[in-house]
N, C-alpha and C positions, 0 to 999 in steps of 0.2 A: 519522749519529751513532746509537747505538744505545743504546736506552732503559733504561734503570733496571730490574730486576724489582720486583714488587711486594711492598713489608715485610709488608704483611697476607697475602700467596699463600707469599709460601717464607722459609723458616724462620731466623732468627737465630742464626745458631751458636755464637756466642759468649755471646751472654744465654741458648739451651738448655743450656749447658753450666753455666752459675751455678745454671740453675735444679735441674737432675738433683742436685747434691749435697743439696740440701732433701732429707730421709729423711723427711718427709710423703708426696714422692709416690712413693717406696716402697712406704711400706706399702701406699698407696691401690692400685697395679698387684697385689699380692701380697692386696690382699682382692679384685680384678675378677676373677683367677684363681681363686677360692676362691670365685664365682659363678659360675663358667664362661662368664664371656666372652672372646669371640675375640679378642685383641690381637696376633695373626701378621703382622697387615699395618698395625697403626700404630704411631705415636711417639707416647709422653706421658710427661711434660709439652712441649710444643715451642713457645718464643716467639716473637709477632708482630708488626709494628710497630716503626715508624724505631727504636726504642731499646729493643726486646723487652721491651715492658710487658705487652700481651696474652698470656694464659695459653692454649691452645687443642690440636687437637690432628693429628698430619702424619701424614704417611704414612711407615712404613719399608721401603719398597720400591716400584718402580715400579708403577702402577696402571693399567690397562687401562678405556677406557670401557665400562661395561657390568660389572665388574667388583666385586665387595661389598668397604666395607672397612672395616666394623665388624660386628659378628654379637652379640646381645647374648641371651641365656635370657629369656624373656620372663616368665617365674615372678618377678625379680629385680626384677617394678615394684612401685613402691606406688603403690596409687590406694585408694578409698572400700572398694571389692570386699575387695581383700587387707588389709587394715587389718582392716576388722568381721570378718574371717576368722581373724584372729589371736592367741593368746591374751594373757592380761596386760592391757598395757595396751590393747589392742585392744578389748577385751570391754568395758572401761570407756567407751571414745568409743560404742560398738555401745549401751551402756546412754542412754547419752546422747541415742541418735535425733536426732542433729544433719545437716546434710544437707554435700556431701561436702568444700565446703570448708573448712567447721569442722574436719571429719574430720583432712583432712591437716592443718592447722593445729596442730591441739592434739595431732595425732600426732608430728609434728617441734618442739612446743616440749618433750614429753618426752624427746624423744632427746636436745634441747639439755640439758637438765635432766641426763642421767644421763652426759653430757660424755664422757669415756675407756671408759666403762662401755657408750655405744652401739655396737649394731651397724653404726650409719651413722657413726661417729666417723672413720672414713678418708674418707668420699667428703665428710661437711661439712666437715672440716678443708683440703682441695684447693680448696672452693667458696669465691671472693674476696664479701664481702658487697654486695650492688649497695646503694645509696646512693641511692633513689627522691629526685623534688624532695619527695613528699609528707612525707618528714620535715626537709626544710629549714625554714628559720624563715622567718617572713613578707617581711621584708625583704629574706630573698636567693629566695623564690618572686616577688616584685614586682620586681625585678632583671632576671626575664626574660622581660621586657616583652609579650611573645605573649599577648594576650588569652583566646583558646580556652584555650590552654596552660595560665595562671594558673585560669580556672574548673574545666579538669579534674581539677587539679590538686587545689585545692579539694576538690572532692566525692570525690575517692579519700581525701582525709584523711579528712570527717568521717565518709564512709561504714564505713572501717577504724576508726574508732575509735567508731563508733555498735555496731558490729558485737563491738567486743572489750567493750565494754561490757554488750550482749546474752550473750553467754557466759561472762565472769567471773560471771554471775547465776548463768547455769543448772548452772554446775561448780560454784559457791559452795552453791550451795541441794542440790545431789547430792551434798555434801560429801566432793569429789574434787579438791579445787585442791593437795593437795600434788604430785600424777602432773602436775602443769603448770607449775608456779610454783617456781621458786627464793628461798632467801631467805627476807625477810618475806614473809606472806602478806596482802599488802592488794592494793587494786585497781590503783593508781597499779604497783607491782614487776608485776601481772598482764599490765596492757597493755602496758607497756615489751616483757614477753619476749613477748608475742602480735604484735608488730608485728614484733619483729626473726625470729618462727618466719615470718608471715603473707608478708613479703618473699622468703626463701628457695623456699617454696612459689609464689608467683606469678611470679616469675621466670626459673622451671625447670621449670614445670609443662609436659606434652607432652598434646596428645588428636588436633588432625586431622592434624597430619602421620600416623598411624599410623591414623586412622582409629576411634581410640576412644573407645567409651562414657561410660569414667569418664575425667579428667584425671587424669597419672601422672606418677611422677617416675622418669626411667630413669638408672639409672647408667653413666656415661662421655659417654654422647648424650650429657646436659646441657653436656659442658665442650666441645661442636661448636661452632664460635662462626661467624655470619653471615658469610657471602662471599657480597655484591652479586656478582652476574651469573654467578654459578659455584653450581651447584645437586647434589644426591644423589638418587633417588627411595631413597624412605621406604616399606620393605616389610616386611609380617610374613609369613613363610614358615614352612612346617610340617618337622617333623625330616628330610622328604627335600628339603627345599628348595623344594620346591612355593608358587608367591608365593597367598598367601591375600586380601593386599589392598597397595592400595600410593599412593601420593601422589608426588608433585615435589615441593611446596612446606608451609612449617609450616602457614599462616596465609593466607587470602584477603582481599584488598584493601576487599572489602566491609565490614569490621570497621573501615575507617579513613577513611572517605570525610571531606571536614573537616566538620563540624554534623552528624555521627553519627557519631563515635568510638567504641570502646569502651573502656570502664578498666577495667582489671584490679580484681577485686573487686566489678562490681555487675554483674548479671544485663543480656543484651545480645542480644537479636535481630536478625538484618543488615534493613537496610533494606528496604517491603515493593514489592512492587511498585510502585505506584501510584510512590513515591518515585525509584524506578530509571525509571520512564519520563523523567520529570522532568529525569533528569540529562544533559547533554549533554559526553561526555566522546571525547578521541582517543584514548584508553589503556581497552579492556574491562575493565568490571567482574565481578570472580567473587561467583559467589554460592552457595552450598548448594545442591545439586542433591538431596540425598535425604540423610538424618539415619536413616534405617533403615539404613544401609550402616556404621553404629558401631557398634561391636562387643568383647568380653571376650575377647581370647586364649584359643587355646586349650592344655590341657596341651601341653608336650614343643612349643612354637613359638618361634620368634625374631625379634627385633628385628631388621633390617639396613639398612645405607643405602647404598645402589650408585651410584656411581661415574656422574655423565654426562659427564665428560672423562677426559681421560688425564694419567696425574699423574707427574710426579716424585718422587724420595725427597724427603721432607721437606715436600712442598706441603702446605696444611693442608688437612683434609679438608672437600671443598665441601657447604656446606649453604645454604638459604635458607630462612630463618624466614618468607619472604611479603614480597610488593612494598607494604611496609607506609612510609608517613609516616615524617617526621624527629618531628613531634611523636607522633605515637605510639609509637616508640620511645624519646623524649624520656622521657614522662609516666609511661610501663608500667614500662619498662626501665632507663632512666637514659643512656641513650647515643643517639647519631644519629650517621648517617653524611655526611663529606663530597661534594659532588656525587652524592645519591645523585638516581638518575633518576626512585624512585617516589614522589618527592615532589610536595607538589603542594596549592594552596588554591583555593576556590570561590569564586565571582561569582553570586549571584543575580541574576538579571533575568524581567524581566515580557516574556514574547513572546506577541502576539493575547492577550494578557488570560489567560495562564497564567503561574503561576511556574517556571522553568525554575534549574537550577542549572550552573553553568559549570565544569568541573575542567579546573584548569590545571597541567599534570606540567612539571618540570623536563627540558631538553632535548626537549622535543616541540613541531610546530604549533600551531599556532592558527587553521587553515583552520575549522574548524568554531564557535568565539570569535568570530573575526572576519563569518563567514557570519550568526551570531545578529546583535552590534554591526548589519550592514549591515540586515536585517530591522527592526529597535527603530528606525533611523533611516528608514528606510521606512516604517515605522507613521506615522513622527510628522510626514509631511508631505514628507520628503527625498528625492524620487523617484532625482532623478540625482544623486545624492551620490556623492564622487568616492573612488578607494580608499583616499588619506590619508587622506582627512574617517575614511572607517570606521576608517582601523588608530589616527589620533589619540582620537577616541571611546572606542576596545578600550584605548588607555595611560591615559586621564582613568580607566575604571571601574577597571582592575589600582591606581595609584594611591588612588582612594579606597577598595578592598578594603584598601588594605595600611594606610588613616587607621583603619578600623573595628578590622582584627587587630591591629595594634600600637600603637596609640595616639598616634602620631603621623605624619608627615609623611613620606614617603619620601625627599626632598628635603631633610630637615633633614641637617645635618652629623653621622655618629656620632662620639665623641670617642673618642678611638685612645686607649687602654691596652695597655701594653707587659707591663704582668705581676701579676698577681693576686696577691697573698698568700691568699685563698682558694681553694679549688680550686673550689669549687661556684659561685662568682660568676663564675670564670673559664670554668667547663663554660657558664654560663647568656650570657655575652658570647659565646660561640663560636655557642651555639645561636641567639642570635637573628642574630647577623651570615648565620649560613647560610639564615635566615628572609628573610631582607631580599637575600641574594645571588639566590635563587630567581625572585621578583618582578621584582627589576632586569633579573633575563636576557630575561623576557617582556617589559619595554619597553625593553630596548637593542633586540631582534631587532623590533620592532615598528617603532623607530626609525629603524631600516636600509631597512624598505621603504620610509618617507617619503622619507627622504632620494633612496633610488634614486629615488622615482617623481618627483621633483622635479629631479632632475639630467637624468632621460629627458624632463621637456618644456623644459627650457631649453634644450637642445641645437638 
């Protein structure tokens, strides 16, 4: 029987074709031109997904591995740099001496501010609004029952609002809030449009994929949308082509480990050493090798992302944001992905009198889980403890992980809902069911070994 292709890898023809008459993305390709970006070798708009919901972008011609297929001016970012370089409003934020995420911030809530009148009014009007949990209301954030989840969630609110607080002052008191604020000018109109600039910028912001200094916002890159297992490298090359620098992937995994997340918007160091010893995981952890190797483009350089498969017309163009969590893309971003493999929660345990932390990925082993469990019951007196005893021990601890993270019981019955009238309680039931499918897979597979080991001595 031959398989299905995948709605997220090749393109929707029929929902691209609803989409091209939208004269939004007109214009938007007719001002990418008018930057001098390459668009020879792709399609945009091109939809993705069982019913072409996903907005993203394909290729219009076959693709070679190894092959560039997008080429972007590198002049054409905004980051802190280009901002305080620029005049107008530019020189106002530059007076302001605020550091660089305020920067973009308060730079794109004036673009929102000057609407039709922006120079960015083509490529924000294409960008669909992400929808964070952190502006859900409390009862549909307590809805999705992930304990880490709900605290992160937390602290990016009042952190974003502690912070838009902090600079309605300092633009109030520099008596500059009309270049930001629409409307009435009070604090409450202030924050509303700092949260809805602060969302645009955090969820399109770019720095290690490319390797740079400042965080940037590139046009077109941003509407590349994640393809689990299918990847770009991420190059900046000089006007002969020459690669200057270059990446595989957005984002290292170090940024997401579970009990040291990062969130978007509060300042995040990856975990230090001492803590990377500590952790005992099957799946290598990346980490920062050297932070001197970021860097400010140079004039006359470009953006590109090349091709590590060989593409179809129409494939969407492979990128990967980093082997990142479902709650971290949950919390940050507003989405997560089905069976994604780099998923994965932690198990503290105490091994010889060290705290040890336990990462358990989706669709991987547990030879090295299991090898701690057998040690912890060897500590405690178990000499010849037999391989169930250990894999049943390794399903007791997955189990009580999953009472601590979600608040209840693994074992309880979830109550089956067929259809949400809200969309955000409905995203928040999907996510934690994918929370809870995770864990389970670790004790059905654990399951299996009892079972076998128990049929091989009845025999």
């Amino acid at each position: 029987m031959q398989s299905q292709p995948d709605p997220f890898q090749f393109v929707n023809k029929v929902a691209t074709q609803e989409l091209k008459k939208n004269p939004k993305y007109t214009r938007f390709q007719d001002w990418c031109i008018e930057q001098g970006i390459n668009m020879e070798r792709i399609d945009y708009p091109c939809a993705y997904g069982p019913s072409g919901f996903l907005v993203g972008v394909g290729t219009s011609q076959q693709i070679k591995k190894g092959e560039w297929t997008l080429r972007i001016p590198c002049r054409s970012r905004i980051d802190y740099e280009t901002i305080r370089n620029s005049q107008g409003v530019g020189q106002i934020i530059k007076s302001l001496d605020v550091n660089q995420d305020f920067t973009l911030v308060l730079y794109y809530m004036h673009q929102l501010l000057l609407g039709t009148e922006s120079h960015l009014y083509n490529p924000l009007s294409v960008s669909a609004p992400a929808d964070l949990p952190f502006q859900w209301t409390d009862e549909q954030i307590d809805f999705i029952q992930d304990i880490p989840a709900i605290t992160q969630i937390r602290q990016m609110r009042a952190q974003t609002l502690k912070e838009a607080d902090e600079i309605f002052i300092k633009v109030l008191e520099n008596g500059c809030l009309e270049y930001f604020c629409s409307g009435e000018k009070i604090k409450e109109n202030f924050v509303k449009q700092y949260i809805e600039a602060w969302v645009i910028y955090q969820t399109r912001l770019i720095s290690f994929g490319f390797n740079l200094k400042y965080q940037s916002m590139i046009p077109m890159i941003e509407q590349v949308n994640h393809t689990p297992g299918r990847s770009s490298v991420w190059q900046v090359v000089d006007s002969e082509g020459q690669v200057l620098t270059e990446n595989s992937i957005g984002n290292l995994n170090c940024y997401c480990i579970p009990g040291f997340e990062a969130i978007n918007g509060q300042d995040f160091s990856p975990p230090s050493e001492e803590v990377l010893q500590a952790i005992i995981s099957e799946v290598p952890i990346d980490v920062v090798q050297d932070t001197t190797s970021y860097f400010v483009p140079p004039e006359g350089s470009f953006f590109q992302l090349v091709s590590s498969h060989d593409l179809e017309v129409g494939e969407s163009i492979p990128c990967s944001y980093g082997d990142m969590t479902n709650r971290y893309h949950f919390v940050n971003y507003g989405f997560f992905l089905s069976n994604n493999e780099s998923d994965c929660f932690t198990i503290k345990l105490k091994i010889s009198g060290i705290e040890k932390l336990i990462l358990l990925h989706s669709n991987n082993n547990n030879d090295k889980f299991l090898a701690a469990c057998k040690k912890i019951l060897n500590e405690a007196g178990l000499i010849a403890c037999t391989y169930s005893l250990v894999c049943q021990f390794a399903i007791d601890l997955i189990k009580q992980q999953y009472l601590i993270d979600q608040g209840k019981s693994i074992d309880d019955v979830e109550q089956q809902i067929e259809e949400y009238k809200c969309n955000r309680k409905r995203l928040a039931y999907e996510f934690k069911n994918e929370q809870r499918k995770m864990y389970s897979q670790h004790i059905a597979d654990l399951q299996k070994v009892i079972d076998t080991q128990n049929k091989t001595l009845t025999k």
